[in-house]
PDB file of N, H, CA, C and O in Angstrom:
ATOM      1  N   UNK A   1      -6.456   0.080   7.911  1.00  0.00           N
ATOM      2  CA  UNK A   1      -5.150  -0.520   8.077  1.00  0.00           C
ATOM      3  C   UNK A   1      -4.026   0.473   7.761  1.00  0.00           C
ATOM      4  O   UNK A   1      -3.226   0.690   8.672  1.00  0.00           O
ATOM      5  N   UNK A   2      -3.875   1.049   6.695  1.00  0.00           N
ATOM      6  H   UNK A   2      -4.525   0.873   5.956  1.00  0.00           H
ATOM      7  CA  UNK A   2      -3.102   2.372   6.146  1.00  0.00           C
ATOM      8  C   UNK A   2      -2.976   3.416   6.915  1.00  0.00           C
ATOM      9  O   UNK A   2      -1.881   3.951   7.085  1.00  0.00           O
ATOM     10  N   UNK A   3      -4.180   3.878   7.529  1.00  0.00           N
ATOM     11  H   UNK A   3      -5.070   3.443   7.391  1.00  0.00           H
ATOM     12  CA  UNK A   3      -4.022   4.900   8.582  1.00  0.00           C
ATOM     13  C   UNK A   3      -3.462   3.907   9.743  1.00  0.00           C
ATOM     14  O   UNK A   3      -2.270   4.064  10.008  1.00  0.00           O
ATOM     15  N   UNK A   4      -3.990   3.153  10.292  1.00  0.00           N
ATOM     16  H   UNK A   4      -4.958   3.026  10.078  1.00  0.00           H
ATOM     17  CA  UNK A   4      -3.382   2.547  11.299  1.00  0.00           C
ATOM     18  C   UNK A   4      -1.549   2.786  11.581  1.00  0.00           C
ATOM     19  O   UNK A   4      -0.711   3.336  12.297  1.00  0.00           O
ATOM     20  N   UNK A   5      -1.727   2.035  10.586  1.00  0.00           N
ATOM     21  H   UNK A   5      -2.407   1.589  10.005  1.00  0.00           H
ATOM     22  CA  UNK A   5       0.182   1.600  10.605  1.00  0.00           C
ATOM     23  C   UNK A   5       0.680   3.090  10.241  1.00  0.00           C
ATOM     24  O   UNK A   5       1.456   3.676  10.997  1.00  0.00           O
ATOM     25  N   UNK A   6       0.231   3.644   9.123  1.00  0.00           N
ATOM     26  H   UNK A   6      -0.400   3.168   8.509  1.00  0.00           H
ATOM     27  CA  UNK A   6       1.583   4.756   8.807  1.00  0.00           C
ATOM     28  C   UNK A   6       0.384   6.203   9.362  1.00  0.00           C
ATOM     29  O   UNK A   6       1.155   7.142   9.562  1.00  0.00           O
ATOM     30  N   UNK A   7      -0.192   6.397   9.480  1.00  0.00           N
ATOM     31  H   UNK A   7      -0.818   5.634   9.318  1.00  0.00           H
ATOM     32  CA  UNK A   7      -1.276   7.311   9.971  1.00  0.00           C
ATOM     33  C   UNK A   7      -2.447   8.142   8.721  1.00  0.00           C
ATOM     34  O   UNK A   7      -2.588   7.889   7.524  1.00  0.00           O
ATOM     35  N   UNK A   8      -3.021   8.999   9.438  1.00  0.00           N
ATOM     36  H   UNK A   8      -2.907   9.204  10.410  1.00  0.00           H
ATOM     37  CA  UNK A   8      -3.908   9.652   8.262  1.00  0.00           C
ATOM     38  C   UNK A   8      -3.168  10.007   7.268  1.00  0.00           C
ATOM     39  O   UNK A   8      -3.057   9.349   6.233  1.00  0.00           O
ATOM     40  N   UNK A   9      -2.486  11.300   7.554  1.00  0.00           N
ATOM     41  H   UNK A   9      -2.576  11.834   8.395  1.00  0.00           H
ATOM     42  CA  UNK A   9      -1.737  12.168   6.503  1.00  0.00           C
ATOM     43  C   UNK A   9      -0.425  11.335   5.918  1.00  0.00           C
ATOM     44  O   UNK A   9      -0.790  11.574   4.767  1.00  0.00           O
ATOM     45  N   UNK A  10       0.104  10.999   5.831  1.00  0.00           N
ATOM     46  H   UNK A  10       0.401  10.805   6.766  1.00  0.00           H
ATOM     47  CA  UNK A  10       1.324   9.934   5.444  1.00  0.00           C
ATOM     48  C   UNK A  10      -0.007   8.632   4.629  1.00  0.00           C
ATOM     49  O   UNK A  10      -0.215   8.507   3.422  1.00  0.00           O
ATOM     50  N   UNK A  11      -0.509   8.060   5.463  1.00  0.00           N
ATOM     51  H   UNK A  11      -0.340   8.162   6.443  1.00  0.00           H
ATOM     52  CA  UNK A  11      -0.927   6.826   4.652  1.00  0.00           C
ATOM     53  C   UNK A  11      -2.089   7.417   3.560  1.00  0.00           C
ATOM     54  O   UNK A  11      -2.528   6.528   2.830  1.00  0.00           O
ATOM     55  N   UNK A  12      -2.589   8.601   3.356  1.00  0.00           N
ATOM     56  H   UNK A  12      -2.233   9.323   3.949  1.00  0.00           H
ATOM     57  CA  UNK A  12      -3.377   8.939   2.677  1.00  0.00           C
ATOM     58  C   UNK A  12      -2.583   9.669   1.342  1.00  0.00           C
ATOM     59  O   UNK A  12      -3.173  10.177   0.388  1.00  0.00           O
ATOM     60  N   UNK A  13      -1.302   9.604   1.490  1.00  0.00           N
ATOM     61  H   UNK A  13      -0.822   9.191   2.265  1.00  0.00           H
ATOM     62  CA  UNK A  13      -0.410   9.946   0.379  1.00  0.00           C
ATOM     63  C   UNK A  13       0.225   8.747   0.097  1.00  0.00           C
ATOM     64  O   UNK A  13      -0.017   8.293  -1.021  1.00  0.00           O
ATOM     65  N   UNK A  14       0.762   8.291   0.607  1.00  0.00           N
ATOM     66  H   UNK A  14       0.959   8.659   1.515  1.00  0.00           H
ATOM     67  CA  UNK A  14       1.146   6.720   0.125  1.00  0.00           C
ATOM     68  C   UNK A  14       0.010   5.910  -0.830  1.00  0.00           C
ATOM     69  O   UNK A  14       0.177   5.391  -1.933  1.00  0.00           O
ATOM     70  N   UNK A  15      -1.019   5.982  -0.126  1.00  0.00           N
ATOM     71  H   UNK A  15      -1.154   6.404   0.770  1.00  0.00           H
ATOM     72  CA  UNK A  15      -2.647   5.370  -1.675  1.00  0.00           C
ATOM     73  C   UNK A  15      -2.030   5.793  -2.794  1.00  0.00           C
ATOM     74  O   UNK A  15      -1.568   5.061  -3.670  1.00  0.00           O
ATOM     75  N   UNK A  16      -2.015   7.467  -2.760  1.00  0.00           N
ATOM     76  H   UNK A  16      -2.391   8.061  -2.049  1.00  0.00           H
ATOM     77  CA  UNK A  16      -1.789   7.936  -3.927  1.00  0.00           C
ATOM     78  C   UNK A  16      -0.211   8.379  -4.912  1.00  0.00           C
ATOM     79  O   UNK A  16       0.052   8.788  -6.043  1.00  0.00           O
ATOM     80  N   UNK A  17       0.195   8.168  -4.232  1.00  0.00           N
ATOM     81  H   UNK A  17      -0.018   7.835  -3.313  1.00  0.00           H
ATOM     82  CA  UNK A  17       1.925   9.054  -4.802  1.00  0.00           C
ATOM     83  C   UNK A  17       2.926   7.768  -4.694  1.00  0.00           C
ATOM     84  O   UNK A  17       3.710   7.470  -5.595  1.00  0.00           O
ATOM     85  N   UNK A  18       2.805   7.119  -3.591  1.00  0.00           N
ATOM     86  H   UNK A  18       2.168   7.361  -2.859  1.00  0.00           H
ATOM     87  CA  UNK A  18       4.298   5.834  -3.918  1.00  0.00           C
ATOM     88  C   UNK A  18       3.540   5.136  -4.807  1.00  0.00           C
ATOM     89  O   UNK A  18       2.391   4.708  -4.704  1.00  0.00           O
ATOM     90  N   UNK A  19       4.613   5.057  -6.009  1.00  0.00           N
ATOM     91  H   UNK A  19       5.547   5.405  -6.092  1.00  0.00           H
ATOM     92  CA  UNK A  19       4.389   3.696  -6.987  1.00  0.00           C
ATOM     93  C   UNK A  19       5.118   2.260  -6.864  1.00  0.00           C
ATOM     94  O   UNK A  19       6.258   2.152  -7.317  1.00  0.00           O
ATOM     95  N   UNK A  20       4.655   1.459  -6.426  1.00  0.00           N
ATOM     96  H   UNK A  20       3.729   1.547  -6.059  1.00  0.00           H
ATOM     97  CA  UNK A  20       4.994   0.380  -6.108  1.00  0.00           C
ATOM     98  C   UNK A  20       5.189  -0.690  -7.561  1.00  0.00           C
ATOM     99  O   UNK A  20       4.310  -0.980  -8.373  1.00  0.00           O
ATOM    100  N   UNK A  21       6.331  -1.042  -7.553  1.00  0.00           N
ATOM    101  H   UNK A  21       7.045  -0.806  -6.893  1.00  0.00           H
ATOM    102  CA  UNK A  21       7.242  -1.878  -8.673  1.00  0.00           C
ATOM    103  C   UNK A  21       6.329  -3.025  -8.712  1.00  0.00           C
ATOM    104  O   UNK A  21       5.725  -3.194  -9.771  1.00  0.00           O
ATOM    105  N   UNK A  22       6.064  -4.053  -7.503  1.00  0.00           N
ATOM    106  H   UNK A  22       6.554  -3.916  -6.642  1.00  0.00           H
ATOM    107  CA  UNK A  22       5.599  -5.346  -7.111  1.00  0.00           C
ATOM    108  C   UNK A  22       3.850  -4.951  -7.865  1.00  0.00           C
ATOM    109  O   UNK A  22       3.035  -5.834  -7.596  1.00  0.00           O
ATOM    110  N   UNK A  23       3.560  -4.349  -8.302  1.00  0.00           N
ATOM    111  H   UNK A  23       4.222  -3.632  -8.521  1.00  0.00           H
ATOM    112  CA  UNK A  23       2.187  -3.729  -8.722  1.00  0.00           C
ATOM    113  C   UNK A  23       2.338  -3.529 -10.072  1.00  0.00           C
ATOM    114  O   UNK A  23       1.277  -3.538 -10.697  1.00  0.00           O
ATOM    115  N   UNK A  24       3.245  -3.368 -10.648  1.00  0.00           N
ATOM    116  H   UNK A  24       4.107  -3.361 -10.141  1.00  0.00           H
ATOM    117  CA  UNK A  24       3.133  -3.053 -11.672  1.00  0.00           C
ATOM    118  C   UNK A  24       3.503  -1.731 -12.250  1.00  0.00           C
ATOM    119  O   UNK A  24       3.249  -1.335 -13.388  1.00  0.00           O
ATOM    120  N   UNK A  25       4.328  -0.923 -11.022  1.00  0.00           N
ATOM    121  H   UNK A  25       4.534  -1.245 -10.098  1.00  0.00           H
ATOM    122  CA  UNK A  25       4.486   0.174 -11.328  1.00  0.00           C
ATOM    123  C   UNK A  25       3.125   1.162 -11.160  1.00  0.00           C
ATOM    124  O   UNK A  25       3.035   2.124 -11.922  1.00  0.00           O
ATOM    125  N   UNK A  26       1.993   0.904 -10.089  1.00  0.00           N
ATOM    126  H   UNK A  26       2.066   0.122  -9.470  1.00  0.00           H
ATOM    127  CA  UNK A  26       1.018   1.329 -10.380  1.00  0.00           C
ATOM    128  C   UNK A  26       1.099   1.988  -8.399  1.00  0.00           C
ATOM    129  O   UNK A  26       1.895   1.678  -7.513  1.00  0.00           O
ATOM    130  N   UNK A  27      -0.053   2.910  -8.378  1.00  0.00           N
ATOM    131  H   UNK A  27      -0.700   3.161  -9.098  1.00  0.00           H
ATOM    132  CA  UNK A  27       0.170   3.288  -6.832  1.00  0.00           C
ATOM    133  C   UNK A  27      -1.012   2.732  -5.746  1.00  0.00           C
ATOM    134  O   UNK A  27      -2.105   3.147  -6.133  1.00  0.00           O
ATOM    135  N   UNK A  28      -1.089   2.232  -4.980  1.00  0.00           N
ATOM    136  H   UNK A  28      -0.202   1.894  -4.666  1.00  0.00           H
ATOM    137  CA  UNK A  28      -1.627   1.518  -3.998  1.00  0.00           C
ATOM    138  C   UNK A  28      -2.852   1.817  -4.600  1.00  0.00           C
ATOM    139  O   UNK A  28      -3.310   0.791  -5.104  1.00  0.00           O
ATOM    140  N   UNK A  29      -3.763   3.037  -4.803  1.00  0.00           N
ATOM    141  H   UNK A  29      -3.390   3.870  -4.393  1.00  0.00           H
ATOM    142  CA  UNK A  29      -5.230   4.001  -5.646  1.00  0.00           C
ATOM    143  C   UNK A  29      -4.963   2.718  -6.676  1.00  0.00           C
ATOM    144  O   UNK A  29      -5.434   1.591  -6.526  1.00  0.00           O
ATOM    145  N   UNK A  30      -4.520   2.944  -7.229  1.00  0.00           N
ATOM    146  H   UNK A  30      -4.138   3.860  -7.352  1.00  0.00           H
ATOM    147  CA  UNK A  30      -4.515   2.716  -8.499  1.00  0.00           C
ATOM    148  C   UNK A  30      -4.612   1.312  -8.896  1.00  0.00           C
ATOM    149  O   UNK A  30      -5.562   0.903  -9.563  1.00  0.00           O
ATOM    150  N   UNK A  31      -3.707   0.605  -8.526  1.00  0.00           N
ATOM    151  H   UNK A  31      -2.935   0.937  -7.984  1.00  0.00           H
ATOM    152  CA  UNK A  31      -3.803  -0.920  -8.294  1.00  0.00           C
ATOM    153  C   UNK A  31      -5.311  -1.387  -7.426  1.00  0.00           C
ATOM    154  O   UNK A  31      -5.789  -2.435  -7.859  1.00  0.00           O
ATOM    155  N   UNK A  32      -5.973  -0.831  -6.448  1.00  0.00           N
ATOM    156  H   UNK A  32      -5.584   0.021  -6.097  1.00  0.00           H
ATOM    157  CA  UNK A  32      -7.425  -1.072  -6.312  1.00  0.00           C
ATOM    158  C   UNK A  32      -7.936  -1.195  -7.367  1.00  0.00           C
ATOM    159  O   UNK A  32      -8.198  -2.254  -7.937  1.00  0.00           O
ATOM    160  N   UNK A  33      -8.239   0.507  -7.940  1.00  0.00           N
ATOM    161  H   UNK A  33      -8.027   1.367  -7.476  1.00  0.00           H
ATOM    162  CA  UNK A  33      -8.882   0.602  -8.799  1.00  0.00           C
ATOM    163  C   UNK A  33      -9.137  -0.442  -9.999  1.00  0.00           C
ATOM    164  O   UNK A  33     -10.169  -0.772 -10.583  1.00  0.00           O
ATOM    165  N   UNK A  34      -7.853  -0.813 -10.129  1.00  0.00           N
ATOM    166  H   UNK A  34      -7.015  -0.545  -9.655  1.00  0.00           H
ATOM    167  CA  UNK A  34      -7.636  -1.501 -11.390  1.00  0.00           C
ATOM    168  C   UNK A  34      -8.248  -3.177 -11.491  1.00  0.00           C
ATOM    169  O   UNK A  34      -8.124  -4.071 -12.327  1.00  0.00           O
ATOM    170  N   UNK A  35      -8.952  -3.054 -10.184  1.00  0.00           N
ATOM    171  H   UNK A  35      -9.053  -2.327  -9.504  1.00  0.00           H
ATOM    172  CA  UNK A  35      -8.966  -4.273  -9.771  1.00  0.00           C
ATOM    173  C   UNK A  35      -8.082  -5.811  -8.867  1.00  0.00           C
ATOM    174  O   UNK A  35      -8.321  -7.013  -8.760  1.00  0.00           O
ATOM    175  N   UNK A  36      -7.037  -4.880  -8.396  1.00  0.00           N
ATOM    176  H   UNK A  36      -6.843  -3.902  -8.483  1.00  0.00           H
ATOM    177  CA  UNK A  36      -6.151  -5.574  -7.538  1.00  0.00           C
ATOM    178  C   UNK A  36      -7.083  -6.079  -6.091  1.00  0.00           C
ATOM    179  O   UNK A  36      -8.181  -5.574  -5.863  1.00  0.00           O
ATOM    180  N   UNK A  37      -6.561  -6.976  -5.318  1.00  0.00           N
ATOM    181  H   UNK A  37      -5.669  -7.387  -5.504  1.00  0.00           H
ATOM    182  CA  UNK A  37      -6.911  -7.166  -4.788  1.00  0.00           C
ATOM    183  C   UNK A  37      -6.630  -6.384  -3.079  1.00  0.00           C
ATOM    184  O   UNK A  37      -5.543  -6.789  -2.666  1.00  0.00           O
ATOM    185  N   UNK A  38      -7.269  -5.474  -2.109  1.00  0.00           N
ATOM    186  H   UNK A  38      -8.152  -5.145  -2.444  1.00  0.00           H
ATOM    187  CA  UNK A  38      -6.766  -4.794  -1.383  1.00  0.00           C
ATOM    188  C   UNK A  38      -5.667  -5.394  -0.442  1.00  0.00           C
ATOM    189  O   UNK A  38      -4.633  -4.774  -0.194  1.00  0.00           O
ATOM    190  N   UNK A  39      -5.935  -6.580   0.047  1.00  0.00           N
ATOM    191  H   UNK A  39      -6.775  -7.084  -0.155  1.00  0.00           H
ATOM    192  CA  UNK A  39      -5.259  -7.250   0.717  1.00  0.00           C
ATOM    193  C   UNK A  39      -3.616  -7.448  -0.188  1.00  0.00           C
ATOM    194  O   UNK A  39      -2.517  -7.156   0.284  1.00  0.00           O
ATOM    195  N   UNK A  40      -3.909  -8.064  -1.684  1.00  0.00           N
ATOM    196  H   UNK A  40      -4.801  -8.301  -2.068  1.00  0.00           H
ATOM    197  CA  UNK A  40      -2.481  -8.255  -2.034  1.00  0.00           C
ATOM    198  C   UNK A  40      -1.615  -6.092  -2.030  1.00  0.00           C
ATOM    199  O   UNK A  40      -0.475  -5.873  -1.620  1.00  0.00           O
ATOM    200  N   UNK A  41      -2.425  -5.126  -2.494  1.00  0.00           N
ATOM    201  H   UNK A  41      -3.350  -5.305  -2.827  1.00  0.00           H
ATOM    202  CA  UNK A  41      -1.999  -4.121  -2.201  1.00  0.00           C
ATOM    203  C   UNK A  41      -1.632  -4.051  -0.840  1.00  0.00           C
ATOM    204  O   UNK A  41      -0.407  -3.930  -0.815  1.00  0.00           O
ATOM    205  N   UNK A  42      -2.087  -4.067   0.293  1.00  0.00           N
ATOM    206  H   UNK A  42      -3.082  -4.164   0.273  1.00  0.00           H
ATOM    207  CA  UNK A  42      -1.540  -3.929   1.830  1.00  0.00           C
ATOM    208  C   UNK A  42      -0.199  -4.800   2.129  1.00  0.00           C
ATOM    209  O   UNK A  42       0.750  -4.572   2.879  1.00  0.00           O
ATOM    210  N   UNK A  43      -0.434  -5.695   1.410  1.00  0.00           N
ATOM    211  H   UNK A  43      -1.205  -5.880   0.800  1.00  0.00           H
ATOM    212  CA  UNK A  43       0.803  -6.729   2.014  1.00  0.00           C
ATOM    213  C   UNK A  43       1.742  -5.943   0.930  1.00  0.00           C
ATOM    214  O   UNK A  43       2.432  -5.113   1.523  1.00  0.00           O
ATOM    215  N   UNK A  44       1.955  -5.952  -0.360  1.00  0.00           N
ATOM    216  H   UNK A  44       1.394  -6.626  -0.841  1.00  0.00           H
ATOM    217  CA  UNK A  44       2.910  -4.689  -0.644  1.00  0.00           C
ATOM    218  C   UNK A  44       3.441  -3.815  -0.416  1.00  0.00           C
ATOM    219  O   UNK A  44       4.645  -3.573  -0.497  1.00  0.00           O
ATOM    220  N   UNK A  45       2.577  -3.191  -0.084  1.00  0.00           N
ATOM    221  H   UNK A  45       1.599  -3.388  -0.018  1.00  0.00           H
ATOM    222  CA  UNK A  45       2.874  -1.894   0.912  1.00  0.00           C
ATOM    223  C   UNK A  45       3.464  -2.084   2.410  1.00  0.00           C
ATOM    224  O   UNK A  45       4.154  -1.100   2.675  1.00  0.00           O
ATOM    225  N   UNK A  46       3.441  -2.734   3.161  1.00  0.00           N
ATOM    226  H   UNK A  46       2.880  -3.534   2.947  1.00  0.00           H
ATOM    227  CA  UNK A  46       4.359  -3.593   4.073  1.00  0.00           C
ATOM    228  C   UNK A  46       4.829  -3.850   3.490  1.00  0.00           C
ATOM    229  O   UNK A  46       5.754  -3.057   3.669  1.00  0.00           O
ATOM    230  N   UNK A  47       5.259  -4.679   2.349  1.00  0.00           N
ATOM    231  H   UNK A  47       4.508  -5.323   2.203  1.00  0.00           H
ATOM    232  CA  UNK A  47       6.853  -5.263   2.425  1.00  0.00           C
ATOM    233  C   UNK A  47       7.466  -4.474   1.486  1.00  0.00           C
ATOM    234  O   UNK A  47       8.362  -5.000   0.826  1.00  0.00           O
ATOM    235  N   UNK A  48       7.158  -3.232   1.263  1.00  0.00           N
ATOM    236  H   UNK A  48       6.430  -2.804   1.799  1.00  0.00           H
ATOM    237  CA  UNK A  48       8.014  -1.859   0.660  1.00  0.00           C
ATOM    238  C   UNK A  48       8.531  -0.942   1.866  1.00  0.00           C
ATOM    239  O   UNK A  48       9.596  -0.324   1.842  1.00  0.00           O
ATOM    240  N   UNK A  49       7.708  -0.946   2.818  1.00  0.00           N
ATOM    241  H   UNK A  49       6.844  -1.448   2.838  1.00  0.00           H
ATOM    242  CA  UNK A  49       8.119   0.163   3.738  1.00  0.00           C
ATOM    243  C   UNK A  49       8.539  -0.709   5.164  1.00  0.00           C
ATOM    244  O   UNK A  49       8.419  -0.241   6.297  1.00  0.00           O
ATOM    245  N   UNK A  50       9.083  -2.153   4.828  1.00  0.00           N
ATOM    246  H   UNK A  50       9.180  -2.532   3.909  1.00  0.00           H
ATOM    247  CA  UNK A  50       9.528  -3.293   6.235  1.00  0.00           C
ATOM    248  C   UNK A  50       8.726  -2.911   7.213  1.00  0.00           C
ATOM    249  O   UNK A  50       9.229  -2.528   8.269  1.00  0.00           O
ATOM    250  N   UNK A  51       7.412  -2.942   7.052  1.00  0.00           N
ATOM    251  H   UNK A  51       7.004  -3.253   6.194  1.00  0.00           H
ATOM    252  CA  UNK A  51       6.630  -3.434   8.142  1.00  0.00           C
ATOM    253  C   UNK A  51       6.499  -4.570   9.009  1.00  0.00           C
ATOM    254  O   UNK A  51       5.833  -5.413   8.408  1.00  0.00           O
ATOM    255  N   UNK A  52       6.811  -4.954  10.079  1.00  0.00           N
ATOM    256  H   UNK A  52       7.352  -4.270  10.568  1.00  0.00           H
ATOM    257  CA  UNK A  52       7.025  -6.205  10.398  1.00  0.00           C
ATOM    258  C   UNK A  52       5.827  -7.360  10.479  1.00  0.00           C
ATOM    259  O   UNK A  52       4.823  -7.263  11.184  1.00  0.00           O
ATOM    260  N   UNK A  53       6.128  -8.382   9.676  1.00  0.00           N
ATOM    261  H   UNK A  53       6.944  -8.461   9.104  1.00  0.00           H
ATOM    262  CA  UNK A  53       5.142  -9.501   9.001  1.00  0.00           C
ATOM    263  C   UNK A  53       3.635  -9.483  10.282  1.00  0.00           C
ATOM    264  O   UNK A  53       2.411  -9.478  10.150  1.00  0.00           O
ATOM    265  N   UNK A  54       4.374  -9.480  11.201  1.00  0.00           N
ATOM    266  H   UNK A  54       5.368  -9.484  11.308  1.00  0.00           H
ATOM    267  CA  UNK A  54       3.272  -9.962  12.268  1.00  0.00           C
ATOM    268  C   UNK A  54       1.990  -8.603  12.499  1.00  0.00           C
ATOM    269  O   UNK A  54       0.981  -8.636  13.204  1.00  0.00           O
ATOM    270  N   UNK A  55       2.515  -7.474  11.602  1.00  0.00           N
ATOM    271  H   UNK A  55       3.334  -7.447  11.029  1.00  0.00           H
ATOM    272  CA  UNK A  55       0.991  -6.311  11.396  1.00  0.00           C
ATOM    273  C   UNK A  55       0.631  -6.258  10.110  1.00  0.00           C
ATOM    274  O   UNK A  55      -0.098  -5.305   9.834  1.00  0.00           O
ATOM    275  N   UNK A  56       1.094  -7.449   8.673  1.00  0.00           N
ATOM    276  H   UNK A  56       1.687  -8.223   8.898  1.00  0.00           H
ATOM    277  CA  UNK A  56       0.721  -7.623   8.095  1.00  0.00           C
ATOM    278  C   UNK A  56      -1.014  -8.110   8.006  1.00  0.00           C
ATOM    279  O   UNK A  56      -1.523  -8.383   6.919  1.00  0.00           O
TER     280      UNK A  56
END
């Protein structure tokens, strides 16, 4: 989905480097890791970077 929408190189830095507030201050990696759920991480990540709902 990550590569999809924002591509390899861009969405493979976004996992790791944007820290997302709605998370906890934690970065897409990280919030997995932690046990987040991937889906609630993806829909974050869309609605940080206005992805439009309908490629949510």
């Amino acid at each position: 989905m990550v590569h999809g929408e924002f591509g390899r190189l861009y969405g493979d830095s976004l996992l790791v480097d944007h820290v997302l507030i709605s998370l906890g201050g934690k970065t897409a990696a990280e919030a997995i890791e932690a046990g987040r759920d991937p889906r609630e991480v993806w829909r974050a990540l869309c609605a940080e970077f206005e992805v439009p709902r309908a490629r949510w």
